[in-house]
C-alpha positions in Angstrom: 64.8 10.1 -41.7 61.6 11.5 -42.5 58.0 11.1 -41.0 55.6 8.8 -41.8 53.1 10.3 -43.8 49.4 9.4 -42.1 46.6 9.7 -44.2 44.4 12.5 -42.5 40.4 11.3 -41.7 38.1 12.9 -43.8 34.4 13.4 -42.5 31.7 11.9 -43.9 29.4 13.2 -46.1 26.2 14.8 -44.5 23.9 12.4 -46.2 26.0 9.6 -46.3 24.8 6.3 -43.7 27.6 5.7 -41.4 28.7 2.0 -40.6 28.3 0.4 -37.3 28.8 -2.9 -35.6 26.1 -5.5 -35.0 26.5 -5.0 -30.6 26.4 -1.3 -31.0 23.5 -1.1 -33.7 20.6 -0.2 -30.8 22.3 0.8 -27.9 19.2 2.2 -26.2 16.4 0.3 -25.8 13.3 0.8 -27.8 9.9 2.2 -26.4 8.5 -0.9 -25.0 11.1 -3.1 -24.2 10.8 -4.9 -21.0 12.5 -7.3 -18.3 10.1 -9.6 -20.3 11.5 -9.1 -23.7 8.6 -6.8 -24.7 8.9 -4.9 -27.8 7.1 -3.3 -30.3 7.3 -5.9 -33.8 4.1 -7.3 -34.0 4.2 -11.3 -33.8 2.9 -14.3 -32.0 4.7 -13.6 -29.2 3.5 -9.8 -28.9 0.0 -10.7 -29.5 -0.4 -13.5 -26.8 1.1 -10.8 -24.6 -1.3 -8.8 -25.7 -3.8 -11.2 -25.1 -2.9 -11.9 -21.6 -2.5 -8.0 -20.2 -6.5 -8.0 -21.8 -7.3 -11.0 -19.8 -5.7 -9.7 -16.6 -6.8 -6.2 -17.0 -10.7 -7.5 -17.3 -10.7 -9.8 -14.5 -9.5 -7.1 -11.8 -11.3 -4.3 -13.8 -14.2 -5.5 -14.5 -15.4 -5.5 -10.4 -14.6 -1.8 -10.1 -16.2 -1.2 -13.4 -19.4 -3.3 -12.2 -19.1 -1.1 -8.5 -18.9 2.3 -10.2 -21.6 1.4 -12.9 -23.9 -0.2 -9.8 -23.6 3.3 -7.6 -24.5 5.4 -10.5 -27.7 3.4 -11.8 -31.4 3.8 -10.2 -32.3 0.0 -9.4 -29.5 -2.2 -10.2 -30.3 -6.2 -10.0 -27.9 -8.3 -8.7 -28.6 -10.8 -12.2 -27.8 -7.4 -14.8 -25.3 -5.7 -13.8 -23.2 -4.1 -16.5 -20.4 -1.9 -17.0 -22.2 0.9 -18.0 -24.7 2.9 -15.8 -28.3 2.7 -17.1 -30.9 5.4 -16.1 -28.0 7.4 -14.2 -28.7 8.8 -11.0 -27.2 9.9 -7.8 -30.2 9.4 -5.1 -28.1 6.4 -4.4 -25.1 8.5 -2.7 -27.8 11.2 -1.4 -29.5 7.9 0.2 -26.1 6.8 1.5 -25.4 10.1 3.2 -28.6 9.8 4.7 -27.9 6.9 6.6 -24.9 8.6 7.7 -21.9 6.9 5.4 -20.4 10.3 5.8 -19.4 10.3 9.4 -18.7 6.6 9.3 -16.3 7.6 6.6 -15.4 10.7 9.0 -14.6 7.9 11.9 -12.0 5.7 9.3 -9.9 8.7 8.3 -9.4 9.7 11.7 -8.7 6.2 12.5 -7.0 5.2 9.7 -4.5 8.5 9.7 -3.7 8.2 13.9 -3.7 4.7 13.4 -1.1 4.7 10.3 1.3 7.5 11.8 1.0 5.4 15.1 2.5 2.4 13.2 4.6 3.9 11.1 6.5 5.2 14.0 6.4 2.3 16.1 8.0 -0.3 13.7 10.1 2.0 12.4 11.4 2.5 16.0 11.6 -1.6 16.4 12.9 -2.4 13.2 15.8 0.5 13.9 16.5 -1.4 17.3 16.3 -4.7 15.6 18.3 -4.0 12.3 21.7 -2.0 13.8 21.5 -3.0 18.0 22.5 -6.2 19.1 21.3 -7.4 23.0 19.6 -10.4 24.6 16.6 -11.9 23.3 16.2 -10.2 19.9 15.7 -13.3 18.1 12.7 -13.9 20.7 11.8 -10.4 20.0 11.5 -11.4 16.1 9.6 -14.2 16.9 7.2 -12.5 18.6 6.4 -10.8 15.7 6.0 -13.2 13.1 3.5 -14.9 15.8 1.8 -11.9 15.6 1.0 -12.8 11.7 -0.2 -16.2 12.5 -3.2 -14.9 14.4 -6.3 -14.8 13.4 -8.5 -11.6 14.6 -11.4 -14.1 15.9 -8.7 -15.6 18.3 -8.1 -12.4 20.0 -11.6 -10.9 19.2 -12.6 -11.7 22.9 -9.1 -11.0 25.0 -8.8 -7.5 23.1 -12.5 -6.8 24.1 -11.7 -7.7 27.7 -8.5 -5.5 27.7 -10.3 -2.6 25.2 -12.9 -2.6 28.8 -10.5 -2.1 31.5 -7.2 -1.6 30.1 -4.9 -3.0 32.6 -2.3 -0.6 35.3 -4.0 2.3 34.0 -7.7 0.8 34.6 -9.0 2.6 31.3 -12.0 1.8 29.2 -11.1 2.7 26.0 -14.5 1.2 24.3 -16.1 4.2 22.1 -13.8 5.9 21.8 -11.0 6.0 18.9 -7.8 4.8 21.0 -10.0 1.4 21.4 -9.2 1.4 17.6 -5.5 3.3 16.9 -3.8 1.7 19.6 -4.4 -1.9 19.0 -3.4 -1.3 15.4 0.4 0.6 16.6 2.4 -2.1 15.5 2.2 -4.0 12.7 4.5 -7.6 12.6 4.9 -7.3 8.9 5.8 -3.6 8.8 8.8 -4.1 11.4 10.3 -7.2 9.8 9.8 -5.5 6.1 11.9 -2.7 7.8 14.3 -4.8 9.7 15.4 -6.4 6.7 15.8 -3.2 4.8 17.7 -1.4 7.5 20.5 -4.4 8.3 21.6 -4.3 4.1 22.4 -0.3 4.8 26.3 -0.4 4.9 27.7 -0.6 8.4 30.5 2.4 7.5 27.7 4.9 6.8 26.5 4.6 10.9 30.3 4.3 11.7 31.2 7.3 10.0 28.3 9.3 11.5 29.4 8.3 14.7 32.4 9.6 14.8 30.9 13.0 13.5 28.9 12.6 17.1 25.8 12.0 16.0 23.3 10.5 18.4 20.9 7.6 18.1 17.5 9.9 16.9 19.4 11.9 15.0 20.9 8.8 13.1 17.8 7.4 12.7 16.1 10.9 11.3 18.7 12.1 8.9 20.6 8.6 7.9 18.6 5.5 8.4 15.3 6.9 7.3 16.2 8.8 4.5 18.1 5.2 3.1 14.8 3.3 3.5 12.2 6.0 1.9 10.9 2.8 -0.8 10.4 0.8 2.2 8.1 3.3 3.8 6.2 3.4 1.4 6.0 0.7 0.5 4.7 0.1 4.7 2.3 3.2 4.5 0.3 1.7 1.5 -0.1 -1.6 3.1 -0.5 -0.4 6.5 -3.3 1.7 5.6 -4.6 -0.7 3.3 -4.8 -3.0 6.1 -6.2 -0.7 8.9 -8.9 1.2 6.3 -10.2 -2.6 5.8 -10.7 -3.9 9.5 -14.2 -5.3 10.5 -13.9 -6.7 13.9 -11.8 -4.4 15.4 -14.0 -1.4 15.4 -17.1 -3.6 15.7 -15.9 -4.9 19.2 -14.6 -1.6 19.7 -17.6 0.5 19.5 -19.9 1.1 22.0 -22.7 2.7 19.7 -23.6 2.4 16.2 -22.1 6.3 15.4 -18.7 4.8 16.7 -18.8 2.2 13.3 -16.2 2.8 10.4 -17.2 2.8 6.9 -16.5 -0.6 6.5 -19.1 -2.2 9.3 -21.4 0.9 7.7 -21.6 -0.9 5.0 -23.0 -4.2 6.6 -25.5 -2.1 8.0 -26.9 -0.7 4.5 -26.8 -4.6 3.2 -28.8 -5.4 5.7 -31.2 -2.4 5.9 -34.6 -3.6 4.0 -35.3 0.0 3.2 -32.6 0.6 0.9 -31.3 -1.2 -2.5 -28.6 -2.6 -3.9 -27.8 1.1 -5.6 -26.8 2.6 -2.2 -24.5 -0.7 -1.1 -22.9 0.0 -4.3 -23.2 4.0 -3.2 -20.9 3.2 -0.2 -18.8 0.7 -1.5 -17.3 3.3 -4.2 -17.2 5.7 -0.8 -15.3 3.3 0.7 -12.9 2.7 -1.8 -12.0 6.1 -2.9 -9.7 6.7 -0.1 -7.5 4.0 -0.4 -7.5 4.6 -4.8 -6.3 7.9 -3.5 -3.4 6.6 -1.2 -2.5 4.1 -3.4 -2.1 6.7 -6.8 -0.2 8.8 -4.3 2.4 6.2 -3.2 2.4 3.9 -6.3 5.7 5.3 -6.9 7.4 4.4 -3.7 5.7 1.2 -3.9 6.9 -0.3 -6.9 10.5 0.9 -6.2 10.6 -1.0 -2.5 9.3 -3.4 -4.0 11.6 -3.6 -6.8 14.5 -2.5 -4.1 13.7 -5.5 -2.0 13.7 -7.8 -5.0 16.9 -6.9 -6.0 19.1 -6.9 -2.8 21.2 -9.9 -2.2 
């Protein structure tokens, strides 16, 4: 019997166009394509998205633009202010520093960076015991927390002035000084149930497996847990020190001297200081807000992707 005879394959020419199927046509995506269905065919639909990224991008643009063009103009009135600066100048931060925005802003990075590493290790510590422990009262424990959310600062302004005064056991008086600010801010409610949640979806045969290698509880937590929930961090440090860079009534009652203030009360002071225009306001607002631009463009990254991590779980 002899073998079939099979036609051998012959290659295509160089220049000839080779034929595929309809589903593998595009198998990579193209430059713009989005969870939206972006792409990059002009139409109705790609100009009204268009449209709406404009409209968005000039409502939350236009108040930095109007800030930044303020700061950098001689006299700016409150009835023409525009996006660019007319009749630049910088008298307006030499003004500012005058009235001493630079050690107010001294006095928030200090805060803000003990105050952030303070929290930061606090609820990461809770959220650990909350997540993979299980013992008495931890729902009550959790509670406690969310409570903690549901206060306003004005309820507490005059019990944490009491206790900031004569701290009880230890009879301190922490007023002045910047403990009477870090310490209150040590835990943040929404930074340990953030991280609770994110710990309890790591996979119970990772800790298990660790376990039997004998590793302890720190060590688990330094070079397992926390290495597993690096979005979530940051996604904690940018709104942690978001929200500590932006407190008002904390180091107010806090302070016992006007050189104790942060930038932010600093800048009540200037609004209120007849001596001094609108230009310097404007002066220290863009001082105040260059940290956190900073912080933010630094962990942007880690933000989106705990974000996008926590969006996607379940």
């Amino acid at each position: 019997m002899s073998a079939p005879v099979i036609d051998p394959v012959r290659p295509a020419a160089p220049g000839a166009p080779t034929r595929r199927s309809g589903k593998a046509q595009r198998t990579t995506p193209a430059r713009f394509d989005t969870a939206l269905g972006w792409n990059d065919k002009p139409g109705v639909a790609w100009t009204l998205r268009v449209l709406l990224c404009l409209i968005a991008l000039a409502v939350f643009a236009a108040p930095f633009l109007t800030i930044f063009s303020g700061a950098f103009t001689t006299n700016p009135s409150g009835s023409s202010l525009s996006f660019l600066p007319h009749e630049s100048t910088l008298s307006n931060f030499t003004v500012a520093g005058e009235r001493g925005i630079w050690d107010y802003l001294g006095n928030s990075l200090v805060i803000a960076g003990g105050g952030l590493l303070l929290q930061l290790v606090v609820c990461t510590l809770a959220a650990y015991a909350l997540a993979r422990h299980r013992f008495r009262g931890q729902a009550l424990i959790m509670l406690l927390f969310m409570m903690t959310l549901m206060l306003p600062e004005e309820v507490i302004a005059i019990p944490l002035s009491l206790v900031l005064g004569d701290v009880p056991v230890v009879h301190l008086d922490l007023k002045g000084t910047v403990w009477g600010v870090i310490l209150p801010l040590g835990a943040w409610g929404f930074s340990v149930m953030m991280l609770t949640e994110f710990m309890r979806d790591i996979p119970a045969e990772i800790e298990e497996a660790a376990r039997l290698d004998g590793v302890g509880e720190l060590r688990m937590l330094w070079q397992i847990i926390l290495p597993l929930c690096r979005p979530a961090l940051g996604v904690a440090g940018v709104l942690g020190f978001i929200m500590i860079w932006d407190q008002y009534l904390l180091p107010l009652i806090a302070a016992k001297d006007p050189t104790d203030y942060t930038v932010t009360v600093a800048l009540s002071i200037l609004r209120t200081d007849p001596e001094v225009g609108s230009g310097v306001v404007l002066a220290g607002a863009v001082i105040a807000l260059v940290p956190s631009l900073i912080v933010y463009l630094l962990l942007q990254r880690s933000l989106v992707t705990g974000i996008a991590a926590g969006a996607t779980k379940g």
